[in-house]
TORNU-781254 format. One line per 2 residues: their letters; for each residue x negated, y, z of N, C-alpha, C. Coordinates in steps of 0.2 Angstrom, whole numbers. Layout:
TORNU-781254
A = X:Y:Z:X:Y:Z:X:Y:Z | ...
end
This chain:
TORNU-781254
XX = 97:50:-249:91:49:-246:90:54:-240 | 92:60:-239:91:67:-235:95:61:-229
XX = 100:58:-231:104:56:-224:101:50:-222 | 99:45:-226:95:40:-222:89:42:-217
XX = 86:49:-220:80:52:-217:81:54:-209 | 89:56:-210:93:60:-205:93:55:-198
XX = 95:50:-202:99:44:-198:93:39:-193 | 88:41:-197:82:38:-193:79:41:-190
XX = 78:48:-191:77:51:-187:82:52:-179 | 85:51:-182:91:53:-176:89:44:-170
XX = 87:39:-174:87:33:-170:80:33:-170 | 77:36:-171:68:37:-166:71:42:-161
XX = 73:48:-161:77:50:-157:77:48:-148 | 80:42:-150:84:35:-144:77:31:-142
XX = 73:30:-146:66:26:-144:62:27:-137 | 62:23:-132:62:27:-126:50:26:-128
XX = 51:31:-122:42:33:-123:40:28:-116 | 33:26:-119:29:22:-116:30:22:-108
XX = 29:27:-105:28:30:-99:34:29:-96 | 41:28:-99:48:29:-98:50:21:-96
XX = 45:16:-102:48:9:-99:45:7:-95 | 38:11:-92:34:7:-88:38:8:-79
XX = 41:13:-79:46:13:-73:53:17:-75 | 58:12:-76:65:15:-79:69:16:-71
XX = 70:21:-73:73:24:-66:78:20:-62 | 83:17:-67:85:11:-63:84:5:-61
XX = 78:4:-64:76:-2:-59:72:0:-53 | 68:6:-55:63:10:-45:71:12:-41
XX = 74:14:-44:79:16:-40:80:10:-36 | 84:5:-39:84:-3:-36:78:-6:-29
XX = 75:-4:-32:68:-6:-27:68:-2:-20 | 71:5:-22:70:13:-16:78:10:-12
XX = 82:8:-15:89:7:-11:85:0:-6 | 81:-6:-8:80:-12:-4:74:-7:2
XX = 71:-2:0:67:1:6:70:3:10 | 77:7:9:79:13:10:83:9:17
XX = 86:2:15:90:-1:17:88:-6:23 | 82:-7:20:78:-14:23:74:-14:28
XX = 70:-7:28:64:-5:31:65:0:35 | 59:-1:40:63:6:46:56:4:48
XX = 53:11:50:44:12:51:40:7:50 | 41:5:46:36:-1:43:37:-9:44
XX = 44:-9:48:45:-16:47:51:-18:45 | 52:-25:45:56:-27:38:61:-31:41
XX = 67:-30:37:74:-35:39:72:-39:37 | 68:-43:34:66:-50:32:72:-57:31
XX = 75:-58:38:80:-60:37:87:-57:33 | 90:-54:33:92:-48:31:92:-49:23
XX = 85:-48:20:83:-45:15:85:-51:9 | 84:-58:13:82:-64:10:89:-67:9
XX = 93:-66:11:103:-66:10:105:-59:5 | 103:-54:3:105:-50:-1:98:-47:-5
XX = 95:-54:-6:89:-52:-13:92:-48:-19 | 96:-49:-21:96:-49:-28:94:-42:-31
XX = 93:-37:-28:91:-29:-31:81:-32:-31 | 80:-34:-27:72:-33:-26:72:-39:-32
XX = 75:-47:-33:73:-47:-38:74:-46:-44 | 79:-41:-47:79:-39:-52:73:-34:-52
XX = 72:-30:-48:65:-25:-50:60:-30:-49 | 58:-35:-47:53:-36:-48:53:-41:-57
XX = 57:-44:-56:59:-47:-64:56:-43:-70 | 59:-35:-68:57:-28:-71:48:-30:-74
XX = 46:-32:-66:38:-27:-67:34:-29:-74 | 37:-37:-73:32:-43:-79:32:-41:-88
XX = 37:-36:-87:37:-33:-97:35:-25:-95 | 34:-22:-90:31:-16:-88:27:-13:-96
XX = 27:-7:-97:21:-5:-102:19:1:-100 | 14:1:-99:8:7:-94:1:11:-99
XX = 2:6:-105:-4:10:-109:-5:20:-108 | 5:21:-110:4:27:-113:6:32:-106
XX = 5:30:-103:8:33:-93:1:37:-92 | 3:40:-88:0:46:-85:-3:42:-76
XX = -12:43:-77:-15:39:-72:-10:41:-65 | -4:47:-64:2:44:-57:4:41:-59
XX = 8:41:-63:12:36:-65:11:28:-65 | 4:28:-66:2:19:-66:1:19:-60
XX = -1:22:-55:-4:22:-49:2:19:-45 | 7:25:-45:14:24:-43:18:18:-44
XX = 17:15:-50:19:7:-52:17:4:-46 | 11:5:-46:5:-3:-44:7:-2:-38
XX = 7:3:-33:8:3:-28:14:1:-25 | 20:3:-31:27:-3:-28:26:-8:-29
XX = 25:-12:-35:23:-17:-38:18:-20:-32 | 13:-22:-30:10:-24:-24:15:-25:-19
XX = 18:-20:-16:24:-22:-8:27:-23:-12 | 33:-23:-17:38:-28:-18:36:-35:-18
XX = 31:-36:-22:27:-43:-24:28:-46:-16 | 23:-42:-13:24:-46:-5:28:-48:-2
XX = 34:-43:-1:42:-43:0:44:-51:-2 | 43:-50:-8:48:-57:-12:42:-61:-10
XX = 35:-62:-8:32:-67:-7:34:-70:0 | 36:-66:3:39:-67:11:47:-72:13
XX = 51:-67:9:57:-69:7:59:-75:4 | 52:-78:0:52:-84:-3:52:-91:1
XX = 48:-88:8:48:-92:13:47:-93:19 | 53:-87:18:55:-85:26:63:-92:27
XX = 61:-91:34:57:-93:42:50:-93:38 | 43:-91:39:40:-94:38:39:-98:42
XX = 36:-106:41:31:-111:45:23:-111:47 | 24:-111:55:15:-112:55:12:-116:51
XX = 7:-116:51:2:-122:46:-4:-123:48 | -6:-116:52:-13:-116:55:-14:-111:60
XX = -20:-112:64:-20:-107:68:-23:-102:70 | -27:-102:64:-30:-97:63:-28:-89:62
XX = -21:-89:62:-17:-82:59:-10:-85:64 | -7:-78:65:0:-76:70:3:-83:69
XX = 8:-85:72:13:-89:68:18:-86:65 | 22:-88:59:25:-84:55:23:-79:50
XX = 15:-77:51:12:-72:46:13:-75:40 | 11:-69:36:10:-72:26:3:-76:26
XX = -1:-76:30:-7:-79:29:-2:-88:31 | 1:-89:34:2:-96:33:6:-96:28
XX = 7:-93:22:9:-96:16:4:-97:11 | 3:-103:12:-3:-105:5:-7:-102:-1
XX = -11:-98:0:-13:-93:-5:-9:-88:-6 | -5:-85:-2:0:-80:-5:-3:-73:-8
XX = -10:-74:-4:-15:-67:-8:-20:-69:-14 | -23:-74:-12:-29:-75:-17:-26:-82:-22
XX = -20:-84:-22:-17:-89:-27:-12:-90:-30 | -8:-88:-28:0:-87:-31:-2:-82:-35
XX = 2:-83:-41:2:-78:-49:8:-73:-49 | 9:-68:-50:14:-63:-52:12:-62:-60
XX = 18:-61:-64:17:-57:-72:19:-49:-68 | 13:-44:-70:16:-38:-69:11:-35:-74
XX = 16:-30:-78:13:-27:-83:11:-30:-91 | 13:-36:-92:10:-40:-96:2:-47:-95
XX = 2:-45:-87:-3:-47:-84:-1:-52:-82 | -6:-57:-79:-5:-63:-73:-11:-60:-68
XX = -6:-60:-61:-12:-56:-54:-14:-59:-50 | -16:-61:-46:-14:-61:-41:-12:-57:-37
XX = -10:-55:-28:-13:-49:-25:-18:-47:-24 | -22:-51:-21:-31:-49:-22:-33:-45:-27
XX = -31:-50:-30:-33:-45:-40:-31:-37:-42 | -24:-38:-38:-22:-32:-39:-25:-27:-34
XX = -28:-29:-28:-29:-25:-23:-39:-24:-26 | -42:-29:-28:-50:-26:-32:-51:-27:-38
XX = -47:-26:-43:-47:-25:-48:-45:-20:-49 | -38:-19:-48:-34:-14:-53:-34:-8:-48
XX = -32:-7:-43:-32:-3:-40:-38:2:-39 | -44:-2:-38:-50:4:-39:-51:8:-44
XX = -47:9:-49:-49:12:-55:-47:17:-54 | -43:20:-49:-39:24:-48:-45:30:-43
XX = -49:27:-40:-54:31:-36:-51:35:-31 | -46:31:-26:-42:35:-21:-42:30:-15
XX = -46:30:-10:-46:23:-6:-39:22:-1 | -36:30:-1:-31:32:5:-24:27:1
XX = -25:22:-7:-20:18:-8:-22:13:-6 | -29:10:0:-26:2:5:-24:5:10
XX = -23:10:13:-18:12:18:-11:12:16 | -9:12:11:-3:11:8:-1:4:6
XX = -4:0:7:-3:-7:5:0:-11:11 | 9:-13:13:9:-14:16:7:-24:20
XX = 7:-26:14:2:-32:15:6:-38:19 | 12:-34:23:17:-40:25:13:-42:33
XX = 11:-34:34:7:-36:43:8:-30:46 | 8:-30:52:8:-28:57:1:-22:56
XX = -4:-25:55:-10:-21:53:-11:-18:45 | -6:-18:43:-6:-16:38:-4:-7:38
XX = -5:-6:32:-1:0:33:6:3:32 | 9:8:35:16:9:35:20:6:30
XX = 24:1:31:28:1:25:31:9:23 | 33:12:19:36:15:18:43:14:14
XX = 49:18:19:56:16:17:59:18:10 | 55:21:5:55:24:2:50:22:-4
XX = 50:21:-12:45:20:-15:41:27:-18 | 34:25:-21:31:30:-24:33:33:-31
XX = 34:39:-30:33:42:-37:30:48:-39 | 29:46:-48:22:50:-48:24:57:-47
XX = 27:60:-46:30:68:-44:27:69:-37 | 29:65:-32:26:66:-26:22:62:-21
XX = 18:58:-27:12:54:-26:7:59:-22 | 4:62:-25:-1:65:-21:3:68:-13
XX = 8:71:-11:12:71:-7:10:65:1 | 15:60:-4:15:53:-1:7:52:1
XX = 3:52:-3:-4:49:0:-6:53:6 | -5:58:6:-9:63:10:-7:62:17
XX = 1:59:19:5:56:22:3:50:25 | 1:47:20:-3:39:23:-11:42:27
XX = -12:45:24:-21:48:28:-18:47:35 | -13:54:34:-10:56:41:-8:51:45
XX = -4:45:43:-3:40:46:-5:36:48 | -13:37:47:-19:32:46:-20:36:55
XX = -20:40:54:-23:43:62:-21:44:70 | -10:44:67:-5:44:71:-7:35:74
XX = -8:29:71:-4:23:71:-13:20:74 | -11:17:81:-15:14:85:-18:8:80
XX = -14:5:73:-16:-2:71:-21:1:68 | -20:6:64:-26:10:60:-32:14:62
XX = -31:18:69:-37:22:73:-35:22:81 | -39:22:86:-38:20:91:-44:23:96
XX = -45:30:99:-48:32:101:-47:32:110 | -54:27:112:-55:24:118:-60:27:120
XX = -55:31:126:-59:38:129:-66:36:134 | -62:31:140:-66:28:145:-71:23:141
XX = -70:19:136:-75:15:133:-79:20:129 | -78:26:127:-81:30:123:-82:28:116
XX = -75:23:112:-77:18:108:-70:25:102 | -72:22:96:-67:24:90:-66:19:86
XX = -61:14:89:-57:8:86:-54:11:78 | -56:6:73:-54:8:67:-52:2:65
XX = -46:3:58:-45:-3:55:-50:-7:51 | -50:-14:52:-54:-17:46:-53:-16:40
XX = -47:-12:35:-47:-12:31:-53:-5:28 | -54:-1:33:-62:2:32:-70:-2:29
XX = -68:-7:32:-74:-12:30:-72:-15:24 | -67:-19:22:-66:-22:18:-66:-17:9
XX = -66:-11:12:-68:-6:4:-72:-1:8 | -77:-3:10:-82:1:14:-85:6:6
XX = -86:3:-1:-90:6:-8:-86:12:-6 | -78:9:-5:-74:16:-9:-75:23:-4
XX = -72:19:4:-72:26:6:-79:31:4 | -84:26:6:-90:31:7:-90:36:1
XX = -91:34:-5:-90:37:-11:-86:44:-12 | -78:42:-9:-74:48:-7:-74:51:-2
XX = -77:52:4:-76:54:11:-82:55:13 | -89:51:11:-95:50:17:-98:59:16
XX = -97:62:11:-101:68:10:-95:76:14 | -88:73:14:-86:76:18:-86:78:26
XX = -91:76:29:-91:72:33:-96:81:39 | -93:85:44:-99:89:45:-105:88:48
XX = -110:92:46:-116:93:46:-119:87:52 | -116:90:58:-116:87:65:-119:78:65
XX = -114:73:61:-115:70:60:-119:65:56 | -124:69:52:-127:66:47:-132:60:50
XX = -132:59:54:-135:54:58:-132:46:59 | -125:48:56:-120:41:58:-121:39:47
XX = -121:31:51:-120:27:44:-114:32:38 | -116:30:33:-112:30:28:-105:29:28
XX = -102:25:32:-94:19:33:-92:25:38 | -97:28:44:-94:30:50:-95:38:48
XX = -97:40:43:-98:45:39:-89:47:34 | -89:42:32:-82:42:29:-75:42:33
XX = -78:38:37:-71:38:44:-69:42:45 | -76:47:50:-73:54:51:-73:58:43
XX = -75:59:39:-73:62:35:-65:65:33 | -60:57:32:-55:56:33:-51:58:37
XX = -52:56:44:-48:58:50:-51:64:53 | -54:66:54:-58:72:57:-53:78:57
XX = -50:80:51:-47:85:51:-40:86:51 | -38:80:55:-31:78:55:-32:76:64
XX = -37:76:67:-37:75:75:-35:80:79 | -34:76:84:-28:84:89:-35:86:93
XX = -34:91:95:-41:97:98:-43:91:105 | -40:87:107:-45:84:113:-46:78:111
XX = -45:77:105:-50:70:100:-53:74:97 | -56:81:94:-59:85:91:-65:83:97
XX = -63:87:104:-69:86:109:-74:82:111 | -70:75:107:-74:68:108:-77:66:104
XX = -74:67:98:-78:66:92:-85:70:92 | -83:78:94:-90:82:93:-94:79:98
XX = -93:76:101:-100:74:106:-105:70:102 | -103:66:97:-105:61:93:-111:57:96
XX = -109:56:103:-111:49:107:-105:43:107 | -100:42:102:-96:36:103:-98:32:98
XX = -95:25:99:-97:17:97:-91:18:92 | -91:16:86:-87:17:79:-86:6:81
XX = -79:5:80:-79:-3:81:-73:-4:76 | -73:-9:73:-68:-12:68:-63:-16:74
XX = -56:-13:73:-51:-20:76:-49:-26:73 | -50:-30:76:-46:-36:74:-39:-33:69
XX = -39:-36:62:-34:-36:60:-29:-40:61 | -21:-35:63:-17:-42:66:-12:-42:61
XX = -12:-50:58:-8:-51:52:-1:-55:55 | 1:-52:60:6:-54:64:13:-50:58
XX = 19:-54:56:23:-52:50:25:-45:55 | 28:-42:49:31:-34:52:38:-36:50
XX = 39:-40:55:47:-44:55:51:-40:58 | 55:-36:57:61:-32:61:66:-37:66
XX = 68:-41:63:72:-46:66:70:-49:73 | 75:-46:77:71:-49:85:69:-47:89
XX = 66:-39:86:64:-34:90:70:-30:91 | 74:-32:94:79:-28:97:82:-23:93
X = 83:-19:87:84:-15:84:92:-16:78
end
């Protein structure tokens, strides 16, 4: 009886822990080698990618038995956050060349792929998502807005791909990285000296609840006069500005303007490189 005791114990043992299957190191790993490989400052060998799929999708195959109950809220974060760009990755790759279809958006954007955001289904985690879903559902529960700057969405106005995937170890690292990024990259802020304007990305408006909530109170004294949204902008970027974008900001007579978001693909192919 002592041994049968023994023997079962010893094979709970080997039972891997909740947290463990929700990202098995071999398969991120898979996922960090198609970044590592594929990606270069935010845009993608697309062509490339789409002849030597098979790592992306097997992690992505991974994501749909995912189990996350007993993870650690980095750890799930860290998921979602591959889990989204990969998802996009294999939405692109699905049908790449893309084809015009409207003219509304670039040609060859993910926006001329039929619903790729608000209809097309993925299983990830035991779920069925969409992306949208997964960018206002799941994501906000995390109360961190600096992960839609991370979402590289398969655009040019998107945020940095990164060559590399998230992990919960140096998840808070990485975000603090994307803020920064947000400041450096003219798609995300864009200070217009001679128009006296502070070009920002749309995706400010588009979670206008979140930043204000995390950012608008950080925001110095000086300012109290500026909306809520233009409250949290600088809150954000403020202390990441170089000293003669300090100077222009303290004036706080500039025009706060949303850019055009360009959903122009972050195609590598072509661009000479």
């Amino acid at each position: 009886m002592a041994f049968v005791m023994l023997t079962l114990g010893m094979c709970l043992l080997t039972v891997p822990r909740a947290q463990d299957r929700q990202s098995p190191p071999s398969s991120r790993k898979l996922y960090d080698e198609v970044l590592d490989v594929y990606v270069r400052d935010g845009y993608v060998y697309y062509r490339a990618l789409k002849t030597e799929r098979a790592k992306l999708d097997s992690y992505v195959a991974s994501l749909a038995t995912a189990a996350l109950d007993s993870a650690s809220s980095g750890e799930q974060l860290a998921f979602w956050l591959n889990a989204y760009n990969a998802l996009v990755l294999r939405t692109v790759i699905d049908h790449y060349p893309i084809s015009q279809r409207t003219t509304d958006y670039p040609a060859h954007s993910i926006r001329q792929i039929p619903g790729a955001f608000e209809r097309v289904q993925h299983r990830v985690a035991g779920r069925t998502l969409t992306l949208d879903q997964i960018e206002q559902t799941v994501l906000p529960a995390f109360r961190d807005p600096r992960v839609y700057l991370a979402l590289g969405r398969g655009a040019v106005g998107g945020g940095r791909l990164r060559s590399e995937v998230f992990t919960p170890d140096r998840l808070k690292a990485q975000l603090m990285e994307v803020a920064e990024e947000c400041v450096s990259r003219s798609e995300c802020l864009q200070i217009d000296r001679q128009a006296n304007k502070l070009n920002v990305t749309a995706i400010f408006s588009w979670h206008e609840k979140e930043f204000v909530a995390t950012y608008a109170e950080l925001t110095p004294a000086p300012f109290a006069n500026r909306s809520p949204i233009e409250r949290a902008v600088l809150g954000l970027i403020e202390p990441k500005l170089l000293t003669t974008e300090h100077e222009l900001i303290a004036k706080n007579d500039f025009q706060m303007v949303y850019k055009p978001f360009d959903w122009s693909l972050n195609d590598l192919t072509g661009r000479g490189r």
